[in-house]
mmCIF file as Biopython writes it, N, C-alpha, C and O atoms, coordinates in Angstrom:
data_model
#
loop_
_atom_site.group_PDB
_atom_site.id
_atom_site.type_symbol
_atom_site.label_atom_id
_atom_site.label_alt_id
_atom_site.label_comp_id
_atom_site.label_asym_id
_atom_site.label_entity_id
_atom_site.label_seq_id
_atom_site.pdbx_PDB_ins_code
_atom_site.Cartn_x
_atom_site.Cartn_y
_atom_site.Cartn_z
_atom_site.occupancy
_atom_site.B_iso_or_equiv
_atom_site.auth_seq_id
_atom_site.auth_asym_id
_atom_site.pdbx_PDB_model_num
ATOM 1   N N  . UNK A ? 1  ? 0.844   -1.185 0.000   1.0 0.0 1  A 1 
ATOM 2   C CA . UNK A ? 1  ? 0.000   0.000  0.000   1.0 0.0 1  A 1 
ATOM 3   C C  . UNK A ? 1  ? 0.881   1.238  0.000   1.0 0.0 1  A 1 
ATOM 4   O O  . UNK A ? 1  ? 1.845   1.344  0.758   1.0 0.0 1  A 1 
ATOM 5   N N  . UNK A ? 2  ? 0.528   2.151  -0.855  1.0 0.0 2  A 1 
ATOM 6   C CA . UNK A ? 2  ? 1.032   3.662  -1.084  1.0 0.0 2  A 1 
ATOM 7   C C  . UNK A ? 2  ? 0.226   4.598  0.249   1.0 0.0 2  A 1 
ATOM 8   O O  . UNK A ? 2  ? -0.890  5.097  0.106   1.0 0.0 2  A 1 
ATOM 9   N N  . UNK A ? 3  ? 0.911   4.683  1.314   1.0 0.0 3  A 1 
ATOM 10  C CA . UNK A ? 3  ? 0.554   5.013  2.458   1.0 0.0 3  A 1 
ATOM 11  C C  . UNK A ? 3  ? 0.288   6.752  1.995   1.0 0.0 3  A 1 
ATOM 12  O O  . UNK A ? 3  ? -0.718  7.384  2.319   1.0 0.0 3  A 1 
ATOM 13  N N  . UNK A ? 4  ? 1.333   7.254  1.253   1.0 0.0 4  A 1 
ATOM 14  C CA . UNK A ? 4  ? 1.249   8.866  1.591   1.0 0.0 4  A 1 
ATOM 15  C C  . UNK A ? 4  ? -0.345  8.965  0.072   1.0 0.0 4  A 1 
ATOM 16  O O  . UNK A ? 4  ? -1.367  9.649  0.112   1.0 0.0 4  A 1 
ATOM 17  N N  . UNK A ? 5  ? -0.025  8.301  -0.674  1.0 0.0 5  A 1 
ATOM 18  C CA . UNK A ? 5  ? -1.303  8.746  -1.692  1.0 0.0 5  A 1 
ATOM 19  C C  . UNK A ? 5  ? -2.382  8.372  -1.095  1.0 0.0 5  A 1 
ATOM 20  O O  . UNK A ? 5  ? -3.160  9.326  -1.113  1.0 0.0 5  A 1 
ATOM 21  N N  . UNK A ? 6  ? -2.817  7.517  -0.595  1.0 0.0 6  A 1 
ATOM 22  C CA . UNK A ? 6  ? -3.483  7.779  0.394   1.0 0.0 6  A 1 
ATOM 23  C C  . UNK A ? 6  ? -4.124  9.241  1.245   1.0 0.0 6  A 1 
ATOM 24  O O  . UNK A ? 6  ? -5.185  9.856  1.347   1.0 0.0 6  A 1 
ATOM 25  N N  . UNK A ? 7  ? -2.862  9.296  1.695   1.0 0.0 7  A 1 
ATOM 26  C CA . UNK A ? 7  ? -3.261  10.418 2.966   1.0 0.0 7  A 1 
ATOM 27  C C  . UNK A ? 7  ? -3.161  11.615 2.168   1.0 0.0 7  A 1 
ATOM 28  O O  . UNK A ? 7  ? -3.723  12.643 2.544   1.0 0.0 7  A 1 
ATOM 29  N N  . UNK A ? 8  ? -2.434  11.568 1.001   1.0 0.0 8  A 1 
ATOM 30  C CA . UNK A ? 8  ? -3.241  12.873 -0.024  1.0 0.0 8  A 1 
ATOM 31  C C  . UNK A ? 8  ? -4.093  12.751 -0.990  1.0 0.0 8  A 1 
ATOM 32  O O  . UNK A ? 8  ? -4.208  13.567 -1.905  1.0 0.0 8  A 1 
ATOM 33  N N  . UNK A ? 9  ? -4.552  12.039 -0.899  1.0 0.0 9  A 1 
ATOM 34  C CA . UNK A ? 9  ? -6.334  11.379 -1.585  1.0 0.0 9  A 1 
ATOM 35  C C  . UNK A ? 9  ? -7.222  10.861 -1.212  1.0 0.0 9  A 1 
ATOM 36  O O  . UNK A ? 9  ? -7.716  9.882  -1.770  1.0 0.0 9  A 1 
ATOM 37  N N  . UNK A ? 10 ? -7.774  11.541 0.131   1.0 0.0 10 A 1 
ATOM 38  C CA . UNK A ? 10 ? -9.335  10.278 0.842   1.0 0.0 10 A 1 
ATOM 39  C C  . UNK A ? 10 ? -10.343 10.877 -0.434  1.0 0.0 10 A 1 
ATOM 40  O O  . UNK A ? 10 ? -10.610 11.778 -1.229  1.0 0.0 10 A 1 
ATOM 41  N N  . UNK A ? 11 ? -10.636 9.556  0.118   1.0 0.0 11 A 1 
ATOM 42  C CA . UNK A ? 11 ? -12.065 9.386  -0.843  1.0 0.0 11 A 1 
ATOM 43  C C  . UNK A ? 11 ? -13.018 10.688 -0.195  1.0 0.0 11 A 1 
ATOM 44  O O  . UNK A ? 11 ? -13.366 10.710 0.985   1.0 0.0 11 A 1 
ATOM 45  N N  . UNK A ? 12 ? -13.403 11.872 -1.300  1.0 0.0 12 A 1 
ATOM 46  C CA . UNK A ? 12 ? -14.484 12.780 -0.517  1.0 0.0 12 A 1 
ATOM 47  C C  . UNK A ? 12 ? -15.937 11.686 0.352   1.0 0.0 12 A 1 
ATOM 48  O O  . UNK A ? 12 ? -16.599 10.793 -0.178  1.0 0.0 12 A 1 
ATOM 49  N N  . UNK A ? 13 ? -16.004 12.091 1.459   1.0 0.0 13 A 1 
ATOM 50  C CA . UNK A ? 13 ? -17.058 11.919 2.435   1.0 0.0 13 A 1 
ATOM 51  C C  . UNK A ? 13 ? -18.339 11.411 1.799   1.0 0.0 13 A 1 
ATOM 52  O O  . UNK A ? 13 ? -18.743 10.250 1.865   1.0 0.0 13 A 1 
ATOM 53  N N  . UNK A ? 14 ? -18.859 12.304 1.248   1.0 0.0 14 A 1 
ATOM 54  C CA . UNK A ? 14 ? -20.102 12.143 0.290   1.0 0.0 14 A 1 
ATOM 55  C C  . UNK A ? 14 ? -19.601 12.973 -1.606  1.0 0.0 14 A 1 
ATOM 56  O O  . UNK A ? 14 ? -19.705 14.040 -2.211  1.0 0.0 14 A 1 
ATOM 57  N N  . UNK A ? 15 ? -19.114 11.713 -1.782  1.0 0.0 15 A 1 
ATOM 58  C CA . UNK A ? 15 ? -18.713 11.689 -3.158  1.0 0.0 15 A 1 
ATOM 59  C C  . UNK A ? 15 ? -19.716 10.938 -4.076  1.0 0.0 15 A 1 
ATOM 60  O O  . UNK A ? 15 ? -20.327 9.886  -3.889  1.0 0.0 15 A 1 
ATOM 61  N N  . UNK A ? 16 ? -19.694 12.071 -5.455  1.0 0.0 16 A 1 
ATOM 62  C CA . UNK A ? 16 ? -20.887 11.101 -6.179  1.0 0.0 16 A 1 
ATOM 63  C C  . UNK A ? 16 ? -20.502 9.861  -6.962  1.0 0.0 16 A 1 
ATOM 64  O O  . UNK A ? 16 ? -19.311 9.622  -7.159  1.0 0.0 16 A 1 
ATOM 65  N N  . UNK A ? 17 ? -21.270 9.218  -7.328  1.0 0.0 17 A 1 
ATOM 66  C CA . UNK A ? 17 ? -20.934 7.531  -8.106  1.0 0.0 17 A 1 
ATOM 67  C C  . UNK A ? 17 ? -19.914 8.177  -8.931  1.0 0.0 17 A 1 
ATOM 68  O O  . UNK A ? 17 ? -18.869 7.782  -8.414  1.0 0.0 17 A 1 
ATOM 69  N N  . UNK A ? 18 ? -19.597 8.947  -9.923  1.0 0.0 18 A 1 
ATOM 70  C CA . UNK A ? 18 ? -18.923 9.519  -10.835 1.0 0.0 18 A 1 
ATOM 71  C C  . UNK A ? 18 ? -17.747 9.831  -10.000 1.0 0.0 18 A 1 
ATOM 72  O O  . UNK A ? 18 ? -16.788 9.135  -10.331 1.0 0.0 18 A 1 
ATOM 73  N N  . UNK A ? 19 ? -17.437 10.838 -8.796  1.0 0.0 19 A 1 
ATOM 74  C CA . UNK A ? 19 ? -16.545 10.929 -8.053  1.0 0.0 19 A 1 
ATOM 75  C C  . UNK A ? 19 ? -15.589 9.790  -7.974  1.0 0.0 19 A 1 
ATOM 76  O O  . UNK A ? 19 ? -14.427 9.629  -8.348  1.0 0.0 19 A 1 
ATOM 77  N N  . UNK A ? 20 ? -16.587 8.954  -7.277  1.0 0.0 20 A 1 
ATOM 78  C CA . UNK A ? 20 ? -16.364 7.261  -6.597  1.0 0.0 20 A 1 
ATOM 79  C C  . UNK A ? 20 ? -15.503 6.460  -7.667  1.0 0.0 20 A 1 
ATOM 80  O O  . UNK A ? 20 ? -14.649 5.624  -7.371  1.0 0.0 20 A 1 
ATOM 81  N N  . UNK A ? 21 ? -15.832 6.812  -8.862  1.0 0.0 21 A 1 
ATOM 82  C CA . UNK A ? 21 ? -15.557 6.061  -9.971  1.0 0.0 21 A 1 
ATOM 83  C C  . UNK A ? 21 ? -13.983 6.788  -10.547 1.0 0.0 21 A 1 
ATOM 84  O O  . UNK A ? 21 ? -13.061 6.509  -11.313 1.0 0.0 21 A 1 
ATOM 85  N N  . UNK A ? 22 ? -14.296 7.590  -9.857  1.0 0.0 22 A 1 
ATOM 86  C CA . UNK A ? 22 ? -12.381 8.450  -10.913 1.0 0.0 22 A 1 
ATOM 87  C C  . UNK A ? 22 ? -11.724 8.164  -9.719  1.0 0.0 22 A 1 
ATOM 88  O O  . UNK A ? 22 ? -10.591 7.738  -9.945  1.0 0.0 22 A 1 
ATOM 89  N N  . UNK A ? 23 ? -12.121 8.265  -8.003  1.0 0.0 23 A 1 
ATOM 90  C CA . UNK A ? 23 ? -10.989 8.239  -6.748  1.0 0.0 23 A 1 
ATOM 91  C C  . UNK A ? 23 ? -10.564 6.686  -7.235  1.0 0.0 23 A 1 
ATOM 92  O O  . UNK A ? 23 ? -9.381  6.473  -7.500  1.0 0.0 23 A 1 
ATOM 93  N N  . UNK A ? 24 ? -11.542 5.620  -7.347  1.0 0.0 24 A 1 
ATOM 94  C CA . UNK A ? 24 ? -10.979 3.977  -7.613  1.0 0.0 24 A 1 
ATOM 95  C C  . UNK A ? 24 ? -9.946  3.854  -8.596  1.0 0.0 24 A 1 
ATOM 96  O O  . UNK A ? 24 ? -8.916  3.184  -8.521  1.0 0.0 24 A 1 
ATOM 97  N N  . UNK A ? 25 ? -10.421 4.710  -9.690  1.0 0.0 25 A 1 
ATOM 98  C CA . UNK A ? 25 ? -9.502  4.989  -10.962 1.0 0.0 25 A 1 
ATOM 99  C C  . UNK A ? 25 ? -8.308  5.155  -10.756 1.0 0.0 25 A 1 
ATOM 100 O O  . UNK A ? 25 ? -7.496  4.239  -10.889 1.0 0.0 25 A 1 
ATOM 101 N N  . UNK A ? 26 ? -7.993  6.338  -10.398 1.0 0.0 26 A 1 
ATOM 102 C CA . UNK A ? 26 ? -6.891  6.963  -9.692  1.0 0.0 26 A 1 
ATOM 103 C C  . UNK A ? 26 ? -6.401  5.658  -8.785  1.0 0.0 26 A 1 
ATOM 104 O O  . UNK A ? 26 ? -5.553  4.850  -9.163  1.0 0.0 26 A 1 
ATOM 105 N N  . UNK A ? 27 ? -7.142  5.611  -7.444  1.0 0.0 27 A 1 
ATOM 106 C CA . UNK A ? 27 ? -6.273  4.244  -6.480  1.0 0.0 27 A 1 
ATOM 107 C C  . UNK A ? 27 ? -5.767  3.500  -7.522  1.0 0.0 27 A 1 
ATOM 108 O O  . UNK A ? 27 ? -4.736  4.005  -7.966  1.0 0.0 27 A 1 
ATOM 109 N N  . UNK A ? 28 ? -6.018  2.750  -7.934  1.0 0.0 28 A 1 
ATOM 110 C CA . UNK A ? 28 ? -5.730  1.288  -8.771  1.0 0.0 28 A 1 
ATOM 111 C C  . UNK A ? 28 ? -4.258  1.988  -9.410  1.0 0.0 28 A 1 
ATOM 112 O O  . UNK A ? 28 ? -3.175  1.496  -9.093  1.0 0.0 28 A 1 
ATOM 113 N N  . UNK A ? 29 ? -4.335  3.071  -10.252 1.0 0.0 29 A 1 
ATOM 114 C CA . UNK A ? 29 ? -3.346  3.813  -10.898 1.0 0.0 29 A 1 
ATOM 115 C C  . UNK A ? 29 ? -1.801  3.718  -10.436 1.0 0.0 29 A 1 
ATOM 116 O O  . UNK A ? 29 ? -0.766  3.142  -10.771 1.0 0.0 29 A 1 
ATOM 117 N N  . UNK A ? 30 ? -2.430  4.944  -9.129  1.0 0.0 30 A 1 
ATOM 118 C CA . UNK A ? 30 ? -0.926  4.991  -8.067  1.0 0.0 30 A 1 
ATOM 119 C C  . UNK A ? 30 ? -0.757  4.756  -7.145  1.0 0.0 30 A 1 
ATOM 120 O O  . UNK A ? 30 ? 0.196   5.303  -6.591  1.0 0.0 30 A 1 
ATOM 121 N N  . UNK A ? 31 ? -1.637  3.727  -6.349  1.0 0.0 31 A 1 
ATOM 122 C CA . UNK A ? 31 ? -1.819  3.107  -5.066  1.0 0.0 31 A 1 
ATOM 123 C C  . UNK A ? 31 ? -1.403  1.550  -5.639  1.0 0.0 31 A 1 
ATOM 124 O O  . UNK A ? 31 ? -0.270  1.069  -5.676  1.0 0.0 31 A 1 
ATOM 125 N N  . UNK A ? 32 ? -2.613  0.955  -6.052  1.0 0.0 32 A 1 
ATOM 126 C CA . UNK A ? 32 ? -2.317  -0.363 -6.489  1.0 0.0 32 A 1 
ATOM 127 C C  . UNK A ? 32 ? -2.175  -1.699 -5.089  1.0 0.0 32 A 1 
ATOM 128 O O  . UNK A ? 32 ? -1.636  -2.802 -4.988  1.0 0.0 32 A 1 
ATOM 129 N N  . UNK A ? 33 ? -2.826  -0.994 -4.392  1.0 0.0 33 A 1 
ATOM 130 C CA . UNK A ? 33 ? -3.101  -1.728 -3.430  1.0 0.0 33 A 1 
ATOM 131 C C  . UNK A ? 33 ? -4.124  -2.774 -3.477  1.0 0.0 33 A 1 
ATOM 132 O O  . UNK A ? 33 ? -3.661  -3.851 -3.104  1.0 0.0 33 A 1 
ATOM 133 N N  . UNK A ? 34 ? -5.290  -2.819 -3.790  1.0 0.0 34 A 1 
ATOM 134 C CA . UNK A ? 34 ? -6.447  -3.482 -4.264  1.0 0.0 34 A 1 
ATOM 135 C C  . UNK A ? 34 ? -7.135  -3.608 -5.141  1.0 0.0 34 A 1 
ATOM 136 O O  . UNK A ? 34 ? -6.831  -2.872 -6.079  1.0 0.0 34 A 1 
ATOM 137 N N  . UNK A ? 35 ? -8.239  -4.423 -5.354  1.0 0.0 35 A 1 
ATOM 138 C CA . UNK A ? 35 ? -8.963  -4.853 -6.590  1.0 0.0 35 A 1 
ATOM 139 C C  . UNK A ? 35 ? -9.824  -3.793 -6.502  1.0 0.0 35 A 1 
ATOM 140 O O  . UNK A ? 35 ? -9.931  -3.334 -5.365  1.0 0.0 35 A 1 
ATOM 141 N N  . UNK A ? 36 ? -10.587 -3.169 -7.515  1.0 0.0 36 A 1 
ATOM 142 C CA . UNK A ? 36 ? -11.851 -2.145 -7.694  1.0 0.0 36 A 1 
ATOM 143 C C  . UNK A ? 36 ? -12.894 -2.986 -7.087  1.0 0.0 36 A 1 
ATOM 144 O O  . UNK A ? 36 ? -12.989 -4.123 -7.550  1.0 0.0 36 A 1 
ATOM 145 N N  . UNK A ? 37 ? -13.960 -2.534 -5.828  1.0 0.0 37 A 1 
ATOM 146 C CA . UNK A ? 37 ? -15.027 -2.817 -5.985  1.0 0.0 37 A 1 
ATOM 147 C C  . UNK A ? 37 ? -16.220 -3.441 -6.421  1.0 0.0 37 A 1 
ATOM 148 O O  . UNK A ? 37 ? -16.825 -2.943 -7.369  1.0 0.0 37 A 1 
ATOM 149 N N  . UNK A ? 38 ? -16.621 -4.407 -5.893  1.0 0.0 38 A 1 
ATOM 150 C CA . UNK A ? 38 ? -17.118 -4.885 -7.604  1.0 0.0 38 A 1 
ATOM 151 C C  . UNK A ? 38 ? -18.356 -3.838 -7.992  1.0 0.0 38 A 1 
ATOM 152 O O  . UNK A ? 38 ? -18.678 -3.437 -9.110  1.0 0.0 38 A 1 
ATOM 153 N N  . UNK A ? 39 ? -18.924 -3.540 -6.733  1.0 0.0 39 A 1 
ATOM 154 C CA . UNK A ? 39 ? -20.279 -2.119 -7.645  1.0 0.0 39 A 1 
ATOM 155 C C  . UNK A ? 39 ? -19.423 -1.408 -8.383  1.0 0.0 39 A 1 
ATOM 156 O O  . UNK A ? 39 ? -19.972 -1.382 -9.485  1.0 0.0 39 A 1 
ATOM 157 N N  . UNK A ? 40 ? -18.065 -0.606 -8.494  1.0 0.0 40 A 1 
ATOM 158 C CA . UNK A ? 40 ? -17.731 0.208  -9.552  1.0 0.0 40 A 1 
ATOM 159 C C  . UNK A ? 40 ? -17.242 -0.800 -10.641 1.0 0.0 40 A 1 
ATOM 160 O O  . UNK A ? 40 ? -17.272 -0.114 -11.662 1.0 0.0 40 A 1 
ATOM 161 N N  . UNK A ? 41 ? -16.904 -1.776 -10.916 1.0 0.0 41 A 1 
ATOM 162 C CA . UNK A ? 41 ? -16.623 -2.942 -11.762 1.0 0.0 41 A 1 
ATOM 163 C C  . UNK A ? 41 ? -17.805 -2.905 -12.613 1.0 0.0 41 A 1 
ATOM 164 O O  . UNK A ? 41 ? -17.709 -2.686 -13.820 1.0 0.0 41 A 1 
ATOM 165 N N  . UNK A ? 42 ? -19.055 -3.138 -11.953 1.0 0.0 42 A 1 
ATOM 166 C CA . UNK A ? 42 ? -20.045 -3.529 -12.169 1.0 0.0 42 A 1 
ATOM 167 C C  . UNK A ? 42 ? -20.522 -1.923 -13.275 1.0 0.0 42 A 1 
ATOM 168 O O  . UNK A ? 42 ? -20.630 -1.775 -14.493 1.0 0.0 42 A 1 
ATOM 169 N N  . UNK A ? 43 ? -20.682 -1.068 -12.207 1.0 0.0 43 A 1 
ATOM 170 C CA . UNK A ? 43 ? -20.938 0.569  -13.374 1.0 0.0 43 A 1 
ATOM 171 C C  . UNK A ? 43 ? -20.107 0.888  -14.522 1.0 0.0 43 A 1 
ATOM 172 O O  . UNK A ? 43 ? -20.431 1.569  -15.495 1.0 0.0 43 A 1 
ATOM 173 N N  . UNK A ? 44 ? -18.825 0.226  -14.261 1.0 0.0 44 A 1 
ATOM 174 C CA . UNK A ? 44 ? -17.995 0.526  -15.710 1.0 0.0 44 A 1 
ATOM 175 C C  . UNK A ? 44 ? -18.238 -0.405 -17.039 1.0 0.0 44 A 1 
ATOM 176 O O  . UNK A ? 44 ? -18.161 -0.180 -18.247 1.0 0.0 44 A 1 
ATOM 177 N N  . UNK A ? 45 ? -18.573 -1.581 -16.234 1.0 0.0 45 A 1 
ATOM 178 C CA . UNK A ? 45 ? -19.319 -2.725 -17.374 1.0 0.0 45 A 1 
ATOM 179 C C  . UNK A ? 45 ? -20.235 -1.658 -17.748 1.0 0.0 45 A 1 
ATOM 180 O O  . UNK A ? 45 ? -19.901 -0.920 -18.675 1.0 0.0 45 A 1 
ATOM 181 N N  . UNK A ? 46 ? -21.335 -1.477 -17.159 1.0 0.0 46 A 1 
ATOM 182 C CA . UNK A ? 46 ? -22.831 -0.907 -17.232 1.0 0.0 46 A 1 
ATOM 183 C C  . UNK A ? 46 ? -22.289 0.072  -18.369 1.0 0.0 46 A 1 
ATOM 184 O O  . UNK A ? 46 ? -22.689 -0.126 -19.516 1.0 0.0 46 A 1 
ATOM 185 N N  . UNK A ? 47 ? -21.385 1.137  -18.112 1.0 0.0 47 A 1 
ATOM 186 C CA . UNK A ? 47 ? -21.075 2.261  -18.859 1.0 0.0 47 A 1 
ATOM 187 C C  . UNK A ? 47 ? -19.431 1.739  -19.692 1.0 0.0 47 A 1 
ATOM 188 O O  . UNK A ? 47 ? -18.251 2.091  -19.704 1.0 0.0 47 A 1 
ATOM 189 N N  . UNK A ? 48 ? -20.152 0.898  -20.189 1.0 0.0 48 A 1 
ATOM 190 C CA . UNK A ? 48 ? -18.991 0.245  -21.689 1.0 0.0 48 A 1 
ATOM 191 C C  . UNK A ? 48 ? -17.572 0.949  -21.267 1.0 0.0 48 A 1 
ATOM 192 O O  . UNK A ? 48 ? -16.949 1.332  -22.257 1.0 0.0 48 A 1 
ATOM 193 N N  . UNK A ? 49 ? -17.061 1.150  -20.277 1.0 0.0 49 A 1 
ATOM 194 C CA . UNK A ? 49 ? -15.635 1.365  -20.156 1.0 0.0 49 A 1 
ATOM 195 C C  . UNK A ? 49 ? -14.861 0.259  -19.592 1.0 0.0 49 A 1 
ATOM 196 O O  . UNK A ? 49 ? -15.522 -0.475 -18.858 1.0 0.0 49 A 1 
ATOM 197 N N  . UNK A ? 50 ? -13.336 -0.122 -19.783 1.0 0.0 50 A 1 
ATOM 198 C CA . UNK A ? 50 ? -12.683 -0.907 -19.319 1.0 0.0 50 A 1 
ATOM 199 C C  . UNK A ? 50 ? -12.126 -0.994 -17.906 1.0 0.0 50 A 1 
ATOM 200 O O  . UNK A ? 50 ? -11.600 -0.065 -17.292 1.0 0.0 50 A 1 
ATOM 201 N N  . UNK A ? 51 ? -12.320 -2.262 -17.466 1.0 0.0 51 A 1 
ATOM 202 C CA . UNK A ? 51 ? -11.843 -2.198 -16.119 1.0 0.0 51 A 1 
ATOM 203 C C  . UNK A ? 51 ? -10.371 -2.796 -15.892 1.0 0.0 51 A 1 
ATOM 204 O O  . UNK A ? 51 ? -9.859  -3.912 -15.987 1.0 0.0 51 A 1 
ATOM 205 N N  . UNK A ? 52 ? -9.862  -1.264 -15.479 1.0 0.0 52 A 1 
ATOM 206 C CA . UNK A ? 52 ? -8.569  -1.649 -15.329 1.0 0.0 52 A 1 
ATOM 207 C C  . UNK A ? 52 ? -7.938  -2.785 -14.729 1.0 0.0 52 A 1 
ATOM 208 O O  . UNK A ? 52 ? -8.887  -3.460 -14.329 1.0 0.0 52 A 1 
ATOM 209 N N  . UNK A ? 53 ? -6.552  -3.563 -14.349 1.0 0.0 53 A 1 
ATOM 210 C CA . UNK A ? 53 ? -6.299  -4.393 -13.889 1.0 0.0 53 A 1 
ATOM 211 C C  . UNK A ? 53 ? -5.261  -4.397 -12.512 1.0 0.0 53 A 1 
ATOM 212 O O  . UNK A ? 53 ? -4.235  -3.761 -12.753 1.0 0.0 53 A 1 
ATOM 213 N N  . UNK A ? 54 ? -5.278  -4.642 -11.923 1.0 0.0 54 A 1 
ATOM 214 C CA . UNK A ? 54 ? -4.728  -4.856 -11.086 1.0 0.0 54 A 1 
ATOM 215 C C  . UNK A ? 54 ? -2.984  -4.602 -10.588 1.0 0.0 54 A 1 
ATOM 216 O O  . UNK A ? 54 ? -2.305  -5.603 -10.816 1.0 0.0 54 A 1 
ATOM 217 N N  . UNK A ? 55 ? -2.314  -3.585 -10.044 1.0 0.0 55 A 1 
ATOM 218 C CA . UNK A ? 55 ? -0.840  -3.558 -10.512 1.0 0.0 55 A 1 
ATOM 219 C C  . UNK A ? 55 ? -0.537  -4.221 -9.274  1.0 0.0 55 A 1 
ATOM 220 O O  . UNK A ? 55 ? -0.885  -3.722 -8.204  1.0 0.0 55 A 1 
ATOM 221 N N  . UNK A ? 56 ? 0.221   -5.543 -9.354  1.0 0.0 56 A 1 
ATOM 222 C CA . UNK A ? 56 ? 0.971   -5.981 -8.311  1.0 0.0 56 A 1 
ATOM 223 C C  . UNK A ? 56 ? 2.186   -5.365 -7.824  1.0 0.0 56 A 1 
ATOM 224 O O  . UNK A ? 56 ? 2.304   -5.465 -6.603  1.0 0.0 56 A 1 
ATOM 225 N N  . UNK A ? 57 ? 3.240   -4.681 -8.491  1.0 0.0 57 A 1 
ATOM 226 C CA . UNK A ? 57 ? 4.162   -3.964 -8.005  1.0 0.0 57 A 1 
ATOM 227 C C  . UNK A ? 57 ? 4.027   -2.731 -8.044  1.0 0.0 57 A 1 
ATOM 228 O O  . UNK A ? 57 ? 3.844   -2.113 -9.093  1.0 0.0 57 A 1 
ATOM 229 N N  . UNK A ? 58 ? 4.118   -2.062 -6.588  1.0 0.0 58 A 1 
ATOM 230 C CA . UNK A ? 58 ? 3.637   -0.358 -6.165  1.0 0.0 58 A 1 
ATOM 231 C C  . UNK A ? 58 ? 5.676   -0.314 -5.324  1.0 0.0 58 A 1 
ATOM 232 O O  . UNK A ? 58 ? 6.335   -0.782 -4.395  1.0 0.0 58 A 1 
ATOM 233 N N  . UNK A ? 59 ? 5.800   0.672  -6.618  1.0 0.0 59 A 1 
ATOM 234 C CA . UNK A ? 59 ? 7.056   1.543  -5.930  1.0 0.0 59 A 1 
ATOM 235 C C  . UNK A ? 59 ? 6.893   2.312  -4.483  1.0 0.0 59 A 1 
ATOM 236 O O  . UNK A ? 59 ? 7.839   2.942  -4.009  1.0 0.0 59 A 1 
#
């Protein structure tokens, strides 16, 4: 886990699905700590975009 991206990226409090959907984006990106969600998995199917994959090695 990317401890400091993290602590300079919480997820906003009351963030909208769209929000929700670019902070996971982003995590997966430069965190790479975990798998997406499956409800946002599930909305990016829904909305024909690709679901990114998984980075096992986080500098």
């Amino acid at each position: 886990m990317n401890k400091a991206w993290h602590e300079a990226n919480p997820m906003p409090l009351k963030a909208t699905l769209d929000q929700r959907i670019a902070w996971h984006l982003a995590h997966i990106e430069h965190c790479g700590c975990r798998d997406l969600p499956d409800g946002i998995k599930a909305e990016l199917r829904r909305r024909g975009l690709p679901i990114p994959a998984r980075k096992d090695a986080v500098a």
